[in-house]
C-alpha positions as CSV (number, residue, x, y, z in Angstrom):
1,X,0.0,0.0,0.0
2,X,1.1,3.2,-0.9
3,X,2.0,5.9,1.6
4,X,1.8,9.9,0.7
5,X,2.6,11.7,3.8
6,X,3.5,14.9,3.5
7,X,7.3,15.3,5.2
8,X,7.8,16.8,8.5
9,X,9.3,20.3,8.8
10,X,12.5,20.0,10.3
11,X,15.2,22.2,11.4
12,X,15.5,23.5,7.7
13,X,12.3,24.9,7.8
14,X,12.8,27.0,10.7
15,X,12.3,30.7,9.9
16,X,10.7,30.1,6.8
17,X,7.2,31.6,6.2
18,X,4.2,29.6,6.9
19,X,0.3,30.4,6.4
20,X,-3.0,28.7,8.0
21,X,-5.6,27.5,6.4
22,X,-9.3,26.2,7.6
23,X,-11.4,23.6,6.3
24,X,-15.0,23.0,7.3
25,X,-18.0,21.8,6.0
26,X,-20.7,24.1,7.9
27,X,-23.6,21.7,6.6
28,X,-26.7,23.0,4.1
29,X,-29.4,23.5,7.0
30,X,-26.9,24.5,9.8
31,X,-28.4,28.1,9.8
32,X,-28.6,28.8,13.4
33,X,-25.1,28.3,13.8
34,X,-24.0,30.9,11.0
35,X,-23.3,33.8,12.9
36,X,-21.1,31.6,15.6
37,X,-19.5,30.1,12.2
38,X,-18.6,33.2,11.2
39,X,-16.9,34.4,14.3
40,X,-15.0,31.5,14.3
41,X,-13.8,31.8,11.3
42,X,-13.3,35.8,12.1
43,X,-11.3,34.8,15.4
44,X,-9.5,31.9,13.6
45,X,-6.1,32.9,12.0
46,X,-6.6,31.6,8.8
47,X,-5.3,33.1,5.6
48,X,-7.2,31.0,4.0
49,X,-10.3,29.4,4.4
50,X,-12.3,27.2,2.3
51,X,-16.1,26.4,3.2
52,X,-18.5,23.7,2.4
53,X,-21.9,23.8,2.2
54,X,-22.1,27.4,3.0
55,X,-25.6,28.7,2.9
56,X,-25.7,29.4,6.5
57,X,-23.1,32.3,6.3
58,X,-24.6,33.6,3.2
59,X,-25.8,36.5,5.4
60,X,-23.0,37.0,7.4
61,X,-20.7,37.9,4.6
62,X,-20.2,41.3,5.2
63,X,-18.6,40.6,8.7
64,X,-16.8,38.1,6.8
65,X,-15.3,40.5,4.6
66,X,-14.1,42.9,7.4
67,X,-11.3,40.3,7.5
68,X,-11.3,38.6,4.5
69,X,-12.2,40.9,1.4
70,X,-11.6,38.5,-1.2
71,X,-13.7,35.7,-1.9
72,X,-15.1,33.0,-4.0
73,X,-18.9,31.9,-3.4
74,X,-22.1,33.8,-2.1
75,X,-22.5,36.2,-4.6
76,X,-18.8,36.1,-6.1
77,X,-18.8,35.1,-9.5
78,X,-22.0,33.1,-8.5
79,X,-25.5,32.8,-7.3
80,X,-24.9,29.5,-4.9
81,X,-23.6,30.0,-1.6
82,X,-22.7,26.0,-1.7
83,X,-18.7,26.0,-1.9
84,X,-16.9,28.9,-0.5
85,X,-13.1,30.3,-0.5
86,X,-11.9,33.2,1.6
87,X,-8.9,35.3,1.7
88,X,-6.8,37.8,3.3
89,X,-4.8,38.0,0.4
90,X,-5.9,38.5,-3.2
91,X,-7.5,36.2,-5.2
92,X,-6.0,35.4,-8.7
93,X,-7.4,33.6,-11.7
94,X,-10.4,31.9,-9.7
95,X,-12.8,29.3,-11.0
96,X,-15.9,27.8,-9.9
97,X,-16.6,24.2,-11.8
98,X,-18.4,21.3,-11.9
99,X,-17.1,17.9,-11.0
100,X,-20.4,16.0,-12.2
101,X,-23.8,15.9,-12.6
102,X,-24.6,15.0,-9.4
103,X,-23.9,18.7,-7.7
104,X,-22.9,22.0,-9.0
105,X,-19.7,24.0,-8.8
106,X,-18.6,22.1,-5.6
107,X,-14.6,22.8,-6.9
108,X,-13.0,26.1,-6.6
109,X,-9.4,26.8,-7.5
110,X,-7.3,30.3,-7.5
111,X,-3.8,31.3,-6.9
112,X,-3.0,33.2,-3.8
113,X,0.2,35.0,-3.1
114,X,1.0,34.5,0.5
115,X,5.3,35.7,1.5
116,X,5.7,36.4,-1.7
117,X,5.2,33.1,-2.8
118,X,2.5,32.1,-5.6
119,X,0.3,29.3,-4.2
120,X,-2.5,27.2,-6.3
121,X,-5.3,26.6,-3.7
122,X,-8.4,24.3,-4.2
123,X,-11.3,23.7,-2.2
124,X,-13.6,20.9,-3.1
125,X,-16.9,18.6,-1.8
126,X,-16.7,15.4,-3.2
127,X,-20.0,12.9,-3.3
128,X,-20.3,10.0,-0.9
129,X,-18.1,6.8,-2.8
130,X,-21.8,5.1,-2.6
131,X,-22.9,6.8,-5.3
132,X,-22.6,4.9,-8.3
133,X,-19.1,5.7,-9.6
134,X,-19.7,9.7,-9.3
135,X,-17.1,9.8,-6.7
136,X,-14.2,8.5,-9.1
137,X,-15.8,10.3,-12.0
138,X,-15.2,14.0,-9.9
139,X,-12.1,12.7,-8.0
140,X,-10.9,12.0,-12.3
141,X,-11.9,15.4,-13.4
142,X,-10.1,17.3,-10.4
143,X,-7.1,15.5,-10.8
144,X,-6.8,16.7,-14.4
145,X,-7.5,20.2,-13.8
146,X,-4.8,20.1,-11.0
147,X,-2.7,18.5,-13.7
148,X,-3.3,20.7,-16.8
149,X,-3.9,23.9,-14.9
150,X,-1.8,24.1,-11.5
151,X,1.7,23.9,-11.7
152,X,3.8,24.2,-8.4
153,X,3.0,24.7,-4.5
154,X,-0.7,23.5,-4.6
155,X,-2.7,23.4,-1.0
156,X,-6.6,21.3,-1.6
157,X,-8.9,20.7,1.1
158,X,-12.1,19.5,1.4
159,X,-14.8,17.0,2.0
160,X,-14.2,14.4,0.1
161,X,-16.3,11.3,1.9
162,X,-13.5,9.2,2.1
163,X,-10.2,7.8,3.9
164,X,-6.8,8.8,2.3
165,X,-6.5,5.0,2.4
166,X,-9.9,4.2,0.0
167,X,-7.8,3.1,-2.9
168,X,-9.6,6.0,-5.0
169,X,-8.2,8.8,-2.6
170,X,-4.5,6.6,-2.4
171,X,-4.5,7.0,-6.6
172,X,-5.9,10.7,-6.6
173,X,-2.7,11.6,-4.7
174,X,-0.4,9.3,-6.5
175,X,-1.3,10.9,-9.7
176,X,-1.2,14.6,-8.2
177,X,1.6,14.6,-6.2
178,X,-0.5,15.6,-3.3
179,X,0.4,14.8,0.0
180,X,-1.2,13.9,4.2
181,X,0.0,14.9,7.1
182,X,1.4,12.3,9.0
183,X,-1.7,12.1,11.2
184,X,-5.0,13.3,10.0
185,X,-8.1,13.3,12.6
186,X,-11.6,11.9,12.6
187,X,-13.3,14.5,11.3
188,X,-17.4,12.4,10.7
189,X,-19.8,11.3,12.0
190,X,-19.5,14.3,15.0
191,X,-21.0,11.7,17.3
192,X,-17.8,9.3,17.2
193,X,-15.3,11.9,18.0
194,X,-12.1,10.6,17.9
195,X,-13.2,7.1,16.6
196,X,-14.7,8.3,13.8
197,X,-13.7,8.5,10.2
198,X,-11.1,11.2,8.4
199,X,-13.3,11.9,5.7
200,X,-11.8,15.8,5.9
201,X,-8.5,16.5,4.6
202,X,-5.9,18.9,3.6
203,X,-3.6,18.0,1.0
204,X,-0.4,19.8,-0.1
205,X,2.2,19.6,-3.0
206,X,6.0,20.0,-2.2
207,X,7.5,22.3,-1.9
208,X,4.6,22.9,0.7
209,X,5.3,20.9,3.9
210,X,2.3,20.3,6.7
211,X,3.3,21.1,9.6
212,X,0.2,20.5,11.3
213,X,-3.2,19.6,10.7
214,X,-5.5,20.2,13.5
215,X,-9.5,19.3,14.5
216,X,-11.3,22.3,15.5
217,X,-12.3,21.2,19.2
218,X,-16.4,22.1,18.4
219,X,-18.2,20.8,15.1
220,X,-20.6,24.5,15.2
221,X,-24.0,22.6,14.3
222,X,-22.5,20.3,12.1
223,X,-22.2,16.9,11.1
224,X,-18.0,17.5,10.5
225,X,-15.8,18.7,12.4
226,X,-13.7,21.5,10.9
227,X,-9.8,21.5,10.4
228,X,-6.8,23.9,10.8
229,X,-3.1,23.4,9.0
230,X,0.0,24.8,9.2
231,X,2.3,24.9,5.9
232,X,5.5,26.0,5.5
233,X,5.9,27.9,2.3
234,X,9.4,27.0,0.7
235,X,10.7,28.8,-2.4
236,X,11.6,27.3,-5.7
């Protein structure tokens, strides 16, 4: 079997920049939880943040944007507020696709210059592998936009339904280059905690190193808990 962890910092990479990014699918009918979400997010850290299933901070954008002013989702470049990316930083050359039939523009990509570095950052909401062969089908199509389109330090996270170790996810990262961290929590069903499933992940390309990747300690509503990274940024 096939390992793709993602190697540790080391002394190296001491002193070298680094950026956080959050991960969390806030779940479709969480809407009494937006405004808590939101704050969260606000109070989080993140440079980055990509959101799944968003519709419960489609009215708390504004706030939002007091920190992060660029974005991708709920109203930017699209009606849906379904997959979401927020930034500190600008956002260049975004797009907002379809994986399959099965849900709309669930995959966002863009480039975002963090330490003078240019970063390729993806967010994505996969379909449950149960689902007919739709979950290979989206898991084929993102792999060859990442392929064809985004060349060097790449950061994706998402939802994808699925273990690193499903042989599907284990191939998507062989053929991407994409990489764990060495120890990636349980992130569903809420209920299990820690003896649940890492179905949430955050992936990065070298010469991006994880140094961390981190379960938010409350799941806000929903049926995920949310995660936090830390990545080095290395030069070319």
């Amino acid at each position: 079997m096939a390992t793709h962890y993602s190697l540790p910092a080391g002394p190296a990479d001491l002193g070298k920049p680094k950026f956080r990014l959050l991960s969390i699918n806030a779940l479709n009918s969480n809407f009494e939880s937006g405004e808590t979400i939101a704050r969260m997010i606000v109070a989080s850290g993140a440079d980055v943040v990509n959101v799944m299933e968003a519709p419960p901070l489609r009215h708390h954008v504004d706030e939002l944007a007091q920190v992060y002013p660029y974005r991708v989702g709920c109203g930017a470049m699209t009606r849906q507020c379904d997959q979401l990316m927020l930034s500190k930083f600008p956002i260049e050359a975004p797009q907002l696709m379809s994986l399959s039939k099965i849900f709309d523009e669930r995959f966002i990509t863009a480039t975002i210059k963090i330490a003078g570095q240019t970063i390729n950052f993806a967010g994505i909401h996969t379909t449950k592998p149960y689902f007919d062969d739709f979950h290979s089908l989206e898991l084929k199509n993102a792999a060859g936009v990442i392929l064809t389109q985004m060349t060097g330090p790449l950061v994706l996270s998402g939802d994808f339904n699925a273990s690193s170790l499903d042989p599907g996810m284990e191939n998507f990262l062989e053929t991407t280059g994409l990489r764990t961290a060495l120890w990636e929590p349980a992130t569903w069903p809420v209920e299990a905690g820690r003896f649940g499933l890492p179905v949430d992940h955050i992936y990065a390309r070298p010469p991006l190193k994880i140094i961390s990747v981190t379960r938010l300690p409350d799941a806000y509503g929903s049926n995920h808990y949310g995660l936090t990274a830390e990545i080095t940024v290395s030069k070319l």
